[in-house]
C-alpha positions in Angstrom: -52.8 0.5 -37.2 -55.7 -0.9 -35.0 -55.1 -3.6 -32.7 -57.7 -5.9 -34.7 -55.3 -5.4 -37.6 -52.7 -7.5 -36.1 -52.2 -11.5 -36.7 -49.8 -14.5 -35.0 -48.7 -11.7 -32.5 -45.8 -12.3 -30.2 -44.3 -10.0 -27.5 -41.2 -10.3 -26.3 -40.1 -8.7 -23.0 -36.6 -7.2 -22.8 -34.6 -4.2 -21.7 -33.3 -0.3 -23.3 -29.5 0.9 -23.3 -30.3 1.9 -20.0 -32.0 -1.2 -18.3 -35.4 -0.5 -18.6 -38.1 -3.0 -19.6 -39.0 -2.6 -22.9 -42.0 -5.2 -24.7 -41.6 -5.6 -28.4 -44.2 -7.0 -30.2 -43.7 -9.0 -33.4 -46.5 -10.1 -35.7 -48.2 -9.7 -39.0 -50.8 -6.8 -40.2 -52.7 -6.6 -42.2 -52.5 -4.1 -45.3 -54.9 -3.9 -48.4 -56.0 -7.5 -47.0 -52.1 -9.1 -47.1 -50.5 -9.8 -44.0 -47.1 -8.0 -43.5 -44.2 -8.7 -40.8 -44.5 -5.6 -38.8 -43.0 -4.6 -34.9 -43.5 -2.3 -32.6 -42.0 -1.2 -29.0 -43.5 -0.2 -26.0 -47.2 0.3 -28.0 -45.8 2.8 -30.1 -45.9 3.2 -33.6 -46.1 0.4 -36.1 -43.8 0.0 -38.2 -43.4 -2.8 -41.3 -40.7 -4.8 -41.9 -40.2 -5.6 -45.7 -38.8 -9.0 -44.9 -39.8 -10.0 -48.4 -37.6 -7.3 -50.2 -34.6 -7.3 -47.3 -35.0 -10.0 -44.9 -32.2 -12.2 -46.2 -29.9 -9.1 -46.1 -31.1 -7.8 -42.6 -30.3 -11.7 -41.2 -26.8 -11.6 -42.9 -25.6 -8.5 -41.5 -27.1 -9.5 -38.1 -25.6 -12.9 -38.6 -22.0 -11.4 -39.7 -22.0 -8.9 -36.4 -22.6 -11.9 -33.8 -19.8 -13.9 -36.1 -17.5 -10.8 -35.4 -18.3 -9.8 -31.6 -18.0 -13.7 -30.8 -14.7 -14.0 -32.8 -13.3 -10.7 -30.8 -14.5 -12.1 -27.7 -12.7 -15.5 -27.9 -9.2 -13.4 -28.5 
């Protein structure tokens, strides 16, 4: 998808498994004239995130690791 596609982008500067810097970017595209939550890393590929059809799932498992790692870490 072309740069122009993309709408309310945000980048967000972190690192790899090994340490390296790594810039995800966050926004919406647009596709057959909706706008879509879609990411990519480093420049790469796009890819879309169908927030709308597993969104609240994807928060709940991420939500129900850091509730497990933080539990395990205050034993």
């Amino acid at each position: 998808m072309a740069e122009e596609d993309w709408r309310m982008v945000r980048t967000i500067r972190t690192r790899d498994t090994a340490g390296h810097p790594v810039e995800i970017t966050v926004g919406l595209v647009l596709v057959d004239g909706q706008p879509e939550p879609a990411m990519r890393v480093d420049g790469g590929p796009t890819v879309l995130l169908p927030l709308h059809q597993v969104g609240g799932e994807l928060l709940a498992a991420i939500r129900q690791m850091l509730m497990d790692w933080y539990t395990r870490s205050q034993s």
